[in-house]
PDB file of the backbone (N, CA, C, O) and the ligand in Angstrom, with CONECT records:
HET     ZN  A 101       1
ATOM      1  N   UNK A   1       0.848  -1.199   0.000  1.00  0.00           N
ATOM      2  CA  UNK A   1       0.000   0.000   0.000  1.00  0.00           C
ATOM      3  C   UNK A   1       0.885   1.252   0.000  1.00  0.00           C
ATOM      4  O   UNK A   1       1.817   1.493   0.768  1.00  0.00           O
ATOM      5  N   UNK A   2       0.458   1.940  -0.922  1.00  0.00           N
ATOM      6  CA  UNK A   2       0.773   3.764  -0.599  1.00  0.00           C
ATOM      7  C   UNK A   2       1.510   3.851   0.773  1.00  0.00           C
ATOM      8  O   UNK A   2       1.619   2.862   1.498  1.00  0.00           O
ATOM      9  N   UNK A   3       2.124   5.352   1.175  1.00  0.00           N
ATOM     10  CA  UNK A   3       2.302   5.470   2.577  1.00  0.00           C
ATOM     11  C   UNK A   3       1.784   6.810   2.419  1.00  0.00           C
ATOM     12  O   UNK A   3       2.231   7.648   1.636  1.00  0.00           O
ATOM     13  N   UNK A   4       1.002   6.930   3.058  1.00  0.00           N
ATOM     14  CA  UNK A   4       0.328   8.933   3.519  1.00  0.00           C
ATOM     15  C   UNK A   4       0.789   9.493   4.538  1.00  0.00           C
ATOM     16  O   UNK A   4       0.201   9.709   5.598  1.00  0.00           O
ATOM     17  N   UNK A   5       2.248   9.839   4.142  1.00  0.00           N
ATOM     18  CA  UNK A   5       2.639  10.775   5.045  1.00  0.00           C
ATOM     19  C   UNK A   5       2.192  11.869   5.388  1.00  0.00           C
ATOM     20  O   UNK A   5       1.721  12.700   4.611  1.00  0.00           O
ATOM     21  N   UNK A   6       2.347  12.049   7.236  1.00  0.00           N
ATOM     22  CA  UNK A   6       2.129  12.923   8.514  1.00  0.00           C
ATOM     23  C   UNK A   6       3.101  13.775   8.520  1.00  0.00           C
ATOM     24  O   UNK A   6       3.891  13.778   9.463  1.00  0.00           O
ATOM     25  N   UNK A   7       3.232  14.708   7.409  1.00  0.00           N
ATOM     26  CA  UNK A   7       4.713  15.937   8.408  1.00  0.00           C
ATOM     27  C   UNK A   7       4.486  16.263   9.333  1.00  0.00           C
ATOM     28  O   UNK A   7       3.333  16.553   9.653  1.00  0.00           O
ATOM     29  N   UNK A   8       5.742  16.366  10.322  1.00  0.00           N
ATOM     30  CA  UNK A   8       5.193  16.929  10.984  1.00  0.00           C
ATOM     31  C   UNK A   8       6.543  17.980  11.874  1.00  0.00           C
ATOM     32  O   UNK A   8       7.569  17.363  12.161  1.00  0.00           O
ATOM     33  N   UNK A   9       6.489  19.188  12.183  1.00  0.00           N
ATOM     34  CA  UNK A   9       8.037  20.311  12.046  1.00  0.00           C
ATOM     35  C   UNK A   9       8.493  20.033  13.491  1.00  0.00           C
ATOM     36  O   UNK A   9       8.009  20.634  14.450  1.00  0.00           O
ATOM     37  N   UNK A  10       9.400  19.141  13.592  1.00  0.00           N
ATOM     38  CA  UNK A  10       9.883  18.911  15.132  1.00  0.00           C
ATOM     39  C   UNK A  10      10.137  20.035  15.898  1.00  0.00           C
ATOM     40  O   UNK A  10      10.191  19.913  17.122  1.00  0.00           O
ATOM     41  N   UNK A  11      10.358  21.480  15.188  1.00  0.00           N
ATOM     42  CA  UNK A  11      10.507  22.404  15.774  1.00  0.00           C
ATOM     43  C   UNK A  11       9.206  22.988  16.410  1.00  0.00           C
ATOM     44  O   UNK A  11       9.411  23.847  17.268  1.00  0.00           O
ATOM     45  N   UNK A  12       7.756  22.643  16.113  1.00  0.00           N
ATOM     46  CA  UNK A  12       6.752  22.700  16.690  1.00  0.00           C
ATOM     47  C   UNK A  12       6.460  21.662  17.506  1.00  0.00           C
ATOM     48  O   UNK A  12       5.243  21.554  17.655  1.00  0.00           O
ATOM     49  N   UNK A  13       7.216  20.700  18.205  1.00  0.00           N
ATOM     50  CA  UNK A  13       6.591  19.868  19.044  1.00  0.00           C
ATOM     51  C   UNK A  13       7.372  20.043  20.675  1.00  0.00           C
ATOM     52  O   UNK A  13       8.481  19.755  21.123  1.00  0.00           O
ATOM     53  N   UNK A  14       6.013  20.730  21.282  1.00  0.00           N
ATOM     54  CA  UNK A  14       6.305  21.236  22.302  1.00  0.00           C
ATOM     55  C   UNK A  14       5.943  19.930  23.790  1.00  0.00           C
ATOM     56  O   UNK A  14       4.903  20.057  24.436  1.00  0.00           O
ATOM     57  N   UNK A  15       6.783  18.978  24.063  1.00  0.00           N
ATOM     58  CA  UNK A  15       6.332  18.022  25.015  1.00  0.00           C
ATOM     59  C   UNK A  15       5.755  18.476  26.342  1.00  0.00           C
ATOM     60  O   UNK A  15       6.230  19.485  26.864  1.00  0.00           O
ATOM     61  N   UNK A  16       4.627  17.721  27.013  1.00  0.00           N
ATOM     62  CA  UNK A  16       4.032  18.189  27.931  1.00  0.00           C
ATOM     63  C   UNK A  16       3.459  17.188  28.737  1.00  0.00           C
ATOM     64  O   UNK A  16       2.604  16.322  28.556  1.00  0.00           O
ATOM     65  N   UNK A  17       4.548  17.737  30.182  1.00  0.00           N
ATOM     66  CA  UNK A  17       4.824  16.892  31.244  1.00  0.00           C
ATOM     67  C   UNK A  17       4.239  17.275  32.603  1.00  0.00           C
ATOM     68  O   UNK A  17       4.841  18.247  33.059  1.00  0.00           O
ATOM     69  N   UNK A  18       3.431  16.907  33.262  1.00  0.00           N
ATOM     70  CA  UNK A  18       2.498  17.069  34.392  1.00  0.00           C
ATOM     71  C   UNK A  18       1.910  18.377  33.746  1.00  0.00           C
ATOM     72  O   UNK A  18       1.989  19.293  34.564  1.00  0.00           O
ATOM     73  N   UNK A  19       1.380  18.754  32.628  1.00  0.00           N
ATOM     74  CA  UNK A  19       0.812  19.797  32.698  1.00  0.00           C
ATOM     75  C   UNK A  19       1.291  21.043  32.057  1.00  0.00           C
ATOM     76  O   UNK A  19       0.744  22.062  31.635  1.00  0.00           O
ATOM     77  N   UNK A  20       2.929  20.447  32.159  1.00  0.00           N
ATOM     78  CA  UNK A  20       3.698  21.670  32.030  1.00  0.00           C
ATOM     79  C   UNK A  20       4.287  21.743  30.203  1.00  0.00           C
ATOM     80  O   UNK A  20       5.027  20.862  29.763  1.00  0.00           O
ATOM     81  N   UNK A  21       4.039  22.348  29.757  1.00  0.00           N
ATOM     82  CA  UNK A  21       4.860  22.169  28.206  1.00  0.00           C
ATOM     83  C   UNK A  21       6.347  22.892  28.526  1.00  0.00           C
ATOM     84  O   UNK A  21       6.695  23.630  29.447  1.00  0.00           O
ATOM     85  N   UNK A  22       7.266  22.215  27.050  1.00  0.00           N
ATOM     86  CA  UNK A  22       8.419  22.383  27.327  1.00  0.00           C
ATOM     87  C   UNK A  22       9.194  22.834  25.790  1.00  0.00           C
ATOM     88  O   UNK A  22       8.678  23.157  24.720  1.00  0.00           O
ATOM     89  N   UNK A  23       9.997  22.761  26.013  1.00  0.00           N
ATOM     90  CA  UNK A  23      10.815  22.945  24.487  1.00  0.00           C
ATOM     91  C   UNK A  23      11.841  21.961  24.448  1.00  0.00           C
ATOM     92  O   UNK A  23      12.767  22.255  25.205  1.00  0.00           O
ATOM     93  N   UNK A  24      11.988  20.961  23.866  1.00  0.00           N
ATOM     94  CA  UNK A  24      13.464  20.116  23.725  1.00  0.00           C
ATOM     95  C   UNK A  24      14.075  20.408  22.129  1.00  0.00           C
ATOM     96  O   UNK A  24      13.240  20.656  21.259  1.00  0.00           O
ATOM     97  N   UNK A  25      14.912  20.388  21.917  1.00  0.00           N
ATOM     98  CA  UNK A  25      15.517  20.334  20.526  1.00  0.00           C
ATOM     99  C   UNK A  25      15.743  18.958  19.784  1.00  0.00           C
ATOM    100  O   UNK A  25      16.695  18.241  20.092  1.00  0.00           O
ATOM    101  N   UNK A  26      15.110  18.712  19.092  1.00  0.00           N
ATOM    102  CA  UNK A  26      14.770  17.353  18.597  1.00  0.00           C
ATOM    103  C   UNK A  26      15.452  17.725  17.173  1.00  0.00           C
ATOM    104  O   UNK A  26      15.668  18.893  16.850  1.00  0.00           O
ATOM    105  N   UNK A  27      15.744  16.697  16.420  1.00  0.00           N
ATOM    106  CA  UNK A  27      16.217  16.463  14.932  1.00  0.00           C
ATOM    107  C   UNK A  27      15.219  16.004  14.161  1.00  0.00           C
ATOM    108  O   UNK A  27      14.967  16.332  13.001  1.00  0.00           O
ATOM    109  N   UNK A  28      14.454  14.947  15.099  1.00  0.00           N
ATOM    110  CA  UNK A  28      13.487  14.246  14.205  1.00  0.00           C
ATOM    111  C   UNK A  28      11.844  13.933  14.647  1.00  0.00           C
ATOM    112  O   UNK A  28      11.188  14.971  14.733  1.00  0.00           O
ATOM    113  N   UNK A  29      11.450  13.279  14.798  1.00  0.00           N
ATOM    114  CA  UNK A  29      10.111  12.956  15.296  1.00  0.00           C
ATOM    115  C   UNK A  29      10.378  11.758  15.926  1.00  0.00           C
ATOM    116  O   UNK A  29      10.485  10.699  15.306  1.00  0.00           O
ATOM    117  N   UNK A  30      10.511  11.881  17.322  1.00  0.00           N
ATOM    118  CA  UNK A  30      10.706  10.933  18.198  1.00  0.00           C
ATOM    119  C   UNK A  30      10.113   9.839  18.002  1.00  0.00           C
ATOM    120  O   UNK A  30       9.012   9.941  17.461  1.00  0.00           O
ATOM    121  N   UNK A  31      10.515   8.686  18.292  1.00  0.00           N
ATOM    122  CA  UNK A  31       9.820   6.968  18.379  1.00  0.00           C
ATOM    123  C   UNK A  31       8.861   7.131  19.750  1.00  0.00           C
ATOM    124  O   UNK A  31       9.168   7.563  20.862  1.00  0.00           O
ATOM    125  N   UNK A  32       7.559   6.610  19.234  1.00  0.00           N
ATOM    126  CA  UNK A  32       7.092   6.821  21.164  1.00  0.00           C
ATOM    127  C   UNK A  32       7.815   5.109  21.793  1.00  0.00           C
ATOM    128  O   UNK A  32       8.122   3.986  21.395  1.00  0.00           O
ATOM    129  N   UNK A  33       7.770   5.968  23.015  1.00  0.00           N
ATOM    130  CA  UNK A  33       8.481   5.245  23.976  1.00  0.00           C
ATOM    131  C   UNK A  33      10.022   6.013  23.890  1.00  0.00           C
ATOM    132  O   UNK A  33      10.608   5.916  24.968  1.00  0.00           O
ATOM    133  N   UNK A  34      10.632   6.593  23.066  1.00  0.00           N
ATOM    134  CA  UNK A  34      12.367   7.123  22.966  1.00  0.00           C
ATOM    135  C   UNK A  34      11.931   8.089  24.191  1.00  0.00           C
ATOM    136  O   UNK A  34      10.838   8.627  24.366  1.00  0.00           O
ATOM    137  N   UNK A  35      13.259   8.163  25.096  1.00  0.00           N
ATOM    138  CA  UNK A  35      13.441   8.858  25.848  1.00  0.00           C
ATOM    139  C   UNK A  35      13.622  10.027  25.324  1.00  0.00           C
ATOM    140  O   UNK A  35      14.599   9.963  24.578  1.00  0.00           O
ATOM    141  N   UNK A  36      13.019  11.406  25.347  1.00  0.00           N
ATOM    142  CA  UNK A  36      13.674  12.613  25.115  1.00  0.00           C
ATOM    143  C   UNK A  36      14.201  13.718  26.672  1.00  0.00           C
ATOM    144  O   UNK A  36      13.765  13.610  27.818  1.00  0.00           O
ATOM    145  N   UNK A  37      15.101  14.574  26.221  1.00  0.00           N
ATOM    146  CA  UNK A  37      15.313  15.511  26.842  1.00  0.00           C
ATOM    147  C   UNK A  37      14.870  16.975  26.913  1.00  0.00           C
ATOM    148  O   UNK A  37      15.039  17.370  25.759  1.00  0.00           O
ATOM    149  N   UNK A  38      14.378  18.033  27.664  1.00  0.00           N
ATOM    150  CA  UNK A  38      13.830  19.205  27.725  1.00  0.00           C
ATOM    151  C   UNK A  38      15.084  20.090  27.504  1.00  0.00           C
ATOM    152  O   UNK A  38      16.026  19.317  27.330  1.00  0.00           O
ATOM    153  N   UNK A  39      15.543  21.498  27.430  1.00  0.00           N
ATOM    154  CA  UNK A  39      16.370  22.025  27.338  1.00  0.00           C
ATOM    155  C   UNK A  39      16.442  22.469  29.120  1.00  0.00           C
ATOM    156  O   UNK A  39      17.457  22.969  29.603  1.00  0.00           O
ATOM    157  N   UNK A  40      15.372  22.222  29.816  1.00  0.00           N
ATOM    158  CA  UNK A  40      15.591  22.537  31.004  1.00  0.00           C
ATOM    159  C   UNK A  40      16.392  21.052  31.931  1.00  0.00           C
ATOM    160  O   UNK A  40      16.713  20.800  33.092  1.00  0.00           O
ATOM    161  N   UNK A  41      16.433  20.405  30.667  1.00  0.00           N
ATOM    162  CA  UNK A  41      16.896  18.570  31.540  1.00  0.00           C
ATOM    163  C   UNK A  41      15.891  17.761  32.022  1.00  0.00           C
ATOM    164  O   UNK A  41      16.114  16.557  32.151  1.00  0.00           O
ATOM    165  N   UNK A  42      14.659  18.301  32.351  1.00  0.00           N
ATOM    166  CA  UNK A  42      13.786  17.374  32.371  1.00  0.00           C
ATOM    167  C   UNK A  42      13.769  16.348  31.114  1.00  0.00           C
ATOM    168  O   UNK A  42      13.758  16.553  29.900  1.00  0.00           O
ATOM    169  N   UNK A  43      13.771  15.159  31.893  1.00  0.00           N
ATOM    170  CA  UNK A  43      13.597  14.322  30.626  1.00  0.00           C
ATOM    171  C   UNK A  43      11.742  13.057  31.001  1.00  0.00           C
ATOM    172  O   UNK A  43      10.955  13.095  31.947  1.00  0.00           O
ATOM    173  N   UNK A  44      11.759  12.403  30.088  1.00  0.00           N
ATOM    174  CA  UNK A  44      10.123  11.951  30.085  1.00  0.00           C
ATOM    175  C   UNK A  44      10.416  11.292  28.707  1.00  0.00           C
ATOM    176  O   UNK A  44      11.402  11.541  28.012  1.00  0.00           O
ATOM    177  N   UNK A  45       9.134  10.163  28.326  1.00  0.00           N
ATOM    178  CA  UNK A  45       9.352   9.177  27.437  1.00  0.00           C
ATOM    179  C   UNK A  45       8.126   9.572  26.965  1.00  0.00           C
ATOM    180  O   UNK A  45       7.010   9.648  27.479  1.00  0.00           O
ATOM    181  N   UNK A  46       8.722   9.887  25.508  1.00  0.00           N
ATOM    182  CA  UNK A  46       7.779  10.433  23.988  1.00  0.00           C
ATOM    183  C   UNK A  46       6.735   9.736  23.794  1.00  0.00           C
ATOM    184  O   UNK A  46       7.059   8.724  23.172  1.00  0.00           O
ATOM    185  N   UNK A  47       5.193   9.774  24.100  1.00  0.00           N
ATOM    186  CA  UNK A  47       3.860   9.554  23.974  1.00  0.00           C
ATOM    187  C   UNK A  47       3.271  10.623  23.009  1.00  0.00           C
ATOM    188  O   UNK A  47       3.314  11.833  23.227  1.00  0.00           O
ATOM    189  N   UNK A  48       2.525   9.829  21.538  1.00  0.00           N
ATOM    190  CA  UNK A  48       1.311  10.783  21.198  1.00  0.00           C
ATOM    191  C   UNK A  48       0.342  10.360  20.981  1.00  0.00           C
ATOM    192  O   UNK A  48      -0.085   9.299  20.525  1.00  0.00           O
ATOM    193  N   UNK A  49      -0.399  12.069  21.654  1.00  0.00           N
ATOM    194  CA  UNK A  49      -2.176  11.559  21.426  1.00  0.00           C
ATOM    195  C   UNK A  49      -2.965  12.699  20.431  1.00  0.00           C
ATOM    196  O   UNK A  49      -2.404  13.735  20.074  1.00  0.00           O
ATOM    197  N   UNK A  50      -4.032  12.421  20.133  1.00  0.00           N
ATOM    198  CA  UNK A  50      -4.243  13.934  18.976  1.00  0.00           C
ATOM    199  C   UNK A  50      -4.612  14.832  20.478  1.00  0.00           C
ATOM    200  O   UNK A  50      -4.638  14.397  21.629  1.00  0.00           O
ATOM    201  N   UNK A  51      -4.813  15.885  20.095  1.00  0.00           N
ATOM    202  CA  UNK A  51      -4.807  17.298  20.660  1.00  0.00           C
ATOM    203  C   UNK A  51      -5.962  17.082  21.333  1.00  0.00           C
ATOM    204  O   UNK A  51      -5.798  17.400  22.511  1.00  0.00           O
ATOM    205  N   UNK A  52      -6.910  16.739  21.147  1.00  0.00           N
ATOM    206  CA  UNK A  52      -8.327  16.779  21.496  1.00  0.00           C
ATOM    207  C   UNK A  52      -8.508  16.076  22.840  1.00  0.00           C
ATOM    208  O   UNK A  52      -9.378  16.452  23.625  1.00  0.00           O
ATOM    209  N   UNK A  53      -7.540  14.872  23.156  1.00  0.00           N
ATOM    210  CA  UNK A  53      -7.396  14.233  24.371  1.00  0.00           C
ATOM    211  C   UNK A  53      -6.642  14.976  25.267  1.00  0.00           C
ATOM    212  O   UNK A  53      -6.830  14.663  26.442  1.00  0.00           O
ATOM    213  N   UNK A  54      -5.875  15.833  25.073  1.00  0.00           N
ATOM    214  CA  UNK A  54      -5.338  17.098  26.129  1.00  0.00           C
ATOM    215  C   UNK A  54      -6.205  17.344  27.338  1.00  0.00           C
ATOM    216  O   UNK A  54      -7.372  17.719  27.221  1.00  0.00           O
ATOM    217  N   UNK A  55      -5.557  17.103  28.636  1.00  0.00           N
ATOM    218  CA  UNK A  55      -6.383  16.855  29.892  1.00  0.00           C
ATOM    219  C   UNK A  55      -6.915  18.479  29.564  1.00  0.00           C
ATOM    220  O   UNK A  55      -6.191  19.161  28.839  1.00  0.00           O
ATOM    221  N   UNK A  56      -8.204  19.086  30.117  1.00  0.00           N
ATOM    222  CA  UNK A  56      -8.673  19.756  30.430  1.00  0.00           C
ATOM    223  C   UNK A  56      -9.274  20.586  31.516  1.00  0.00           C
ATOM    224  O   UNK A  56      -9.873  21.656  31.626  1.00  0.00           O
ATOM    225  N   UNK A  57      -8.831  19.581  32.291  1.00  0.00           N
ATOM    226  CA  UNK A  57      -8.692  19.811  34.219  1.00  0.00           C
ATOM    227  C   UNK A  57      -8.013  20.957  34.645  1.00  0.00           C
ATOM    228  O   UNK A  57      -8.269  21.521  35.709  1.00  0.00           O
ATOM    229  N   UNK A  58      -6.804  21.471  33.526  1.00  0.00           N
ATOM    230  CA  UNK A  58      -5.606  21.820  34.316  1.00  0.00           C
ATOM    231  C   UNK A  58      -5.230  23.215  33.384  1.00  0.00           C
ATOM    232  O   UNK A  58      -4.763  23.021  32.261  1.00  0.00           O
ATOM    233  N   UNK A  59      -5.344  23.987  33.646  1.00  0.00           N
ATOM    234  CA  UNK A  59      -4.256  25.099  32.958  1.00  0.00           C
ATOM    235  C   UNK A  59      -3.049  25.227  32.048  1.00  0.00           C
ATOM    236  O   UNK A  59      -2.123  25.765  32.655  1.00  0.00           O
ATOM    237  N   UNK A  60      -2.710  24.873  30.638  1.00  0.00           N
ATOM    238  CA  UNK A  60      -1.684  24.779  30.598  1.00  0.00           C
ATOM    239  C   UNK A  60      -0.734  25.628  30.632  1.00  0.00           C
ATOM    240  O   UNK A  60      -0.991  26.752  30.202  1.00  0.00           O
ATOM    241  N   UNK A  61       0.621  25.347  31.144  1.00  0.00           N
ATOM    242  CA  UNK A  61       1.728  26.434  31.596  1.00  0.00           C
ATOM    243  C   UNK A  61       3.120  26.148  31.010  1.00  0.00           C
ATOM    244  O   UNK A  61       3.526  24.987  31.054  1.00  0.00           O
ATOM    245  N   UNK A  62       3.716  26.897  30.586  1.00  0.00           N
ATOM    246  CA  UNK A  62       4.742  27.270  30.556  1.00  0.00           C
ATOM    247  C   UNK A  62       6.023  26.540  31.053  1.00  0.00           C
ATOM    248  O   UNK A  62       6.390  26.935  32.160  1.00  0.00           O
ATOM    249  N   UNK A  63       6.676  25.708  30.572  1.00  0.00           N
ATOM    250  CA  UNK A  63       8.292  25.580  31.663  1.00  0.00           C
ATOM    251  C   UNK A  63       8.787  27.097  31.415  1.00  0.00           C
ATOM    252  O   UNK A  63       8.838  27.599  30.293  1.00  0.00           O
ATOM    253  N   UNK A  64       9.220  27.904  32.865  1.00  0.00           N
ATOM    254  CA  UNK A  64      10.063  28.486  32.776  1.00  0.00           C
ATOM    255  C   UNK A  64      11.224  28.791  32.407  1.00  0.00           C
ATOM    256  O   UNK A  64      11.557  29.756  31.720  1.00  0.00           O
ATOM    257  N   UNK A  65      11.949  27.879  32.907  1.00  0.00           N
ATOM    258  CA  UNK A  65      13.575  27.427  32.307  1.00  0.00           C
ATOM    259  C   UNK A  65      13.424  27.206  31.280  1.00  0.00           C
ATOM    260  O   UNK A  65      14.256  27.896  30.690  1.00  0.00           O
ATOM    261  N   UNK A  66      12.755  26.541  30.432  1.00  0.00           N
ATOM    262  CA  UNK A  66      12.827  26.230  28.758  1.00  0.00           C
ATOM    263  C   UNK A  66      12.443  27.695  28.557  1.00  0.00           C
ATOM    264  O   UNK A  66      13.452  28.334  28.258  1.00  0.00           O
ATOM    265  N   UNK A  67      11.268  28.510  28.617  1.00  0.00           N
ATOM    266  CA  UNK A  67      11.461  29.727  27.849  1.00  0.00           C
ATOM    267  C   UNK A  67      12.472  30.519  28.386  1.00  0.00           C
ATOM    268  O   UNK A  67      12.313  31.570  27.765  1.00  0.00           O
ATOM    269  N   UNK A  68      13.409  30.689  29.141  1.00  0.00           N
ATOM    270  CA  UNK A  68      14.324  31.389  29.719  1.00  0.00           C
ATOM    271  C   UNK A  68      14.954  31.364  28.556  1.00  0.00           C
ATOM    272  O   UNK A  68      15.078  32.315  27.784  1.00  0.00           O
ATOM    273  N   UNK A  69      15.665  29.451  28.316  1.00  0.00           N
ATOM    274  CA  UNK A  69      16.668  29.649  27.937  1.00  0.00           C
ATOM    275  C   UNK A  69      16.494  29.629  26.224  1.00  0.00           C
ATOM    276  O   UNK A  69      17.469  29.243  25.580  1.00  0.00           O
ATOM    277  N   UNK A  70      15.424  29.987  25.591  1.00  0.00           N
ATOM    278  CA  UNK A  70      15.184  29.769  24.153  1.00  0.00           C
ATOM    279  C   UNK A  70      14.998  31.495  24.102  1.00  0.00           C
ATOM    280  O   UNK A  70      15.148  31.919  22.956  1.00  0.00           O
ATOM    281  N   UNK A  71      14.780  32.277  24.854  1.00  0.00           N
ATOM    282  CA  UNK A  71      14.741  33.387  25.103  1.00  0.00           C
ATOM    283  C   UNK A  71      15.963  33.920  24.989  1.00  0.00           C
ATOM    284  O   UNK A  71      16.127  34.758  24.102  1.00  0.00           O
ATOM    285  N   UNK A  72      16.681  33.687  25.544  1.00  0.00           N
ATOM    286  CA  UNK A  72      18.243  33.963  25.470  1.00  0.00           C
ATOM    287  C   UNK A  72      19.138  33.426  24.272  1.00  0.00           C
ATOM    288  O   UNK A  72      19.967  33.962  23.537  1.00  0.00           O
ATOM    289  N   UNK A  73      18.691  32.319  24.369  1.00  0.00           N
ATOM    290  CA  UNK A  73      19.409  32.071  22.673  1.00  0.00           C
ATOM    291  C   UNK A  73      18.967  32.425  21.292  1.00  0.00           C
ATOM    292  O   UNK A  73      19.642  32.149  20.300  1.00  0.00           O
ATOM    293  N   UNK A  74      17.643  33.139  21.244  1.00  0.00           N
ATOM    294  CA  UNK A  74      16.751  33.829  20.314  1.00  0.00           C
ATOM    295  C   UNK A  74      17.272  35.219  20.756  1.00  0.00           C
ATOM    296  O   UNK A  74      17.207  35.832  19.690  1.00  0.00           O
ATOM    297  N   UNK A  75      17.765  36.122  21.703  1.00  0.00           N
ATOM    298  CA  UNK A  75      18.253  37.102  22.411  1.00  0.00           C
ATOM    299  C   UNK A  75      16.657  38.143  22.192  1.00  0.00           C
ATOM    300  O   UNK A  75      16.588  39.162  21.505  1.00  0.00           O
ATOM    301  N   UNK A  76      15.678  37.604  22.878  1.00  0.00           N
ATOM    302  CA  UNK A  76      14.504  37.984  22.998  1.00  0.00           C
ATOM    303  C   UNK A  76      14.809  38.027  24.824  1.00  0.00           C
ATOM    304  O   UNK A  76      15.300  37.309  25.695  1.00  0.00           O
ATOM    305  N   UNK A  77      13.900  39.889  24.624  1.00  0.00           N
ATOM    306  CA  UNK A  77      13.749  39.639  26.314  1.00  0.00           C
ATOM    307  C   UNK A  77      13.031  39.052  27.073  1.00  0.00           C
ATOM    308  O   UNK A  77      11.934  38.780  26.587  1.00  0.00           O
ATOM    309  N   UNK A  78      13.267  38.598  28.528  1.00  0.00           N
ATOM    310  CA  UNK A  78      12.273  37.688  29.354  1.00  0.00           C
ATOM    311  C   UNK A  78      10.970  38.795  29.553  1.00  0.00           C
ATOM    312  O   UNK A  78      10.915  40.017  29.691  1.00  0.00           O
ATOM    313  N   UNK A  79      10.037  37.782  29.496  1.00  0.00           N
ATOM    314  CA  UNK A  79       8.649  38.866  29.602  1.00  0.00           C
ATOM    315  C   UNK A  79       8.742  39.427  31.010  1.00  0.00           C
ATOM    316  O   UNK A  79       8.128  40.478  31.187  1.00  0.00           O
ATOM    317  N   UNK A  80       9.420  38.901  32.074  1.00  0.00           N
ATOM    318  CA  UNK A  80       9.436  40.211  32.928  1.00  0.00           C
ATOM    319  C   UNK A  80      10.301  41.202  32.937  1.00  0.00           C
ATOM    320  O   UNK A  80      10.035  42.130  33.701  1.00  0.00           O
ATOM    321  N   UNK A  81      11.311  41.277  32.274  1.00  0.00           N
ATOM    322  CA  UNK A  81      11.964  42.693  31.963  1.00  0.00           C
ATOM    323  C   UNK A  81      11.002  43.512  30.895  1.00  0.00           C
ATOM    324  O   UNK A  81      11.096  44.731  31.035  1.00  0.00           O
ATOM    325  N   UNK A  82       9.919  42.997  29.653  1.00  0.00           N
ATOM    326  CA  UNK A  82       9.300  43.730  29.080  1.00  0.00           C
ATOM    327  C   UNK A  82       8.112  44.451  29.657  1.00  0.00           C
ATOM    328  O   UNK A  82       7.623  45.470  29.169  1.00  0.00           O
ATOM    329  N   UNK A  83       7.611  43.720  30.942  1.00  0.00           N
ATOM    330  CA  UNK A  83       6.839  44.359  31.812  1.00  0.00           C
ATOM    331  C   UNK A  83       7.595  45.298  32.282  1.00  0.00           C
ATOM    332  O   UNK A  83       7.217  46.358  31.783  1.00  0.00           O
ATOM    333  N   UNK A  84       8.439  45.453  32.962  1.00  0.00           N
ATOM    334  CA  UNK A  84       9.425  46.319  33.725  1.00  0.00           C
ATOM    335  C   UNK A  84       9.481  47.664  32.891  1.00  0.00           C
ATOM    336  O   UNK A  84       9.581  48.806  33.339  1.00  0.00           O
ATOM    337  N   UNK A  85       9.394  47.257  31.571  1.00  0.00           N
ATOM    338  CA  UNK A  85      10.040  48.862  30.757  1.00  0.00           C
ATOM    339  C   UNK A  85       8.880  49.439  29.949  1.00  0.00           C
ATOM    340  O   UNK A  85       9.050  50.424  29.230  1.00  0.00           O
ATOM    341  N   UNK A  86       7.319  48.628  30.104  1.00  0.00           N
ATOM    342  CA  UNK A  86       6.610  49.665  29.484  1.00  0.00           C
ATOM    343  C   UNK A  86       6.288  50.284  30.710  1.00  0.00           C
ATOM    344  O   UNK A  86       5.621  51.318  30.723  1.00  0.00           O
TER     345      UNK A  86
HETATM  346 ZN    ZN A 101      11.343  22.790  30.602  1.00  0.00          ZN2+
END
């Protein structure tokens, strides 16, 4: 049979762990079950579900440390120094 490929831009896949989303730098589209790493070091084992199963209980938030440090290497300021200066 055909294969109908799923692109999909590893640079948009934001993993999300107790709740919390993250940023890791990936090359490819993880195997589920492959261990990945966060840029904050959290690490957690690559599960997908479509979007629609996204718990809804919970708020989703931010890792800090991952936007810190994608912030800094993009040399974008942290949103609390942009609060600070308007
Ligand atoms: Zn993180």
């Amino acid at each position: 049979m055909t294969d109908a490929v799923i692109y999909i831009d590893p640079l948009m896949i934001h993993p999300v762990i107790d709740g919390v989303w993250h940023h890791a730098r990936l090359v490819g589209i993880p195997d589920p079950g492959e261990a990945i790493t966060m840029l904050c070091g959290v690490t957690g084992v690559a599960a997908f579900l479509p979007l629609g199963q996204r718990r809804h209980r919970t708020i989703p938030r931010q890792c800090e440390r991952c936007d810190a440090l994608v912030r800094q290497q993009r040399g974008i300021p942290l949103w609390q120094q942009r609060i600070r200066r308007s």
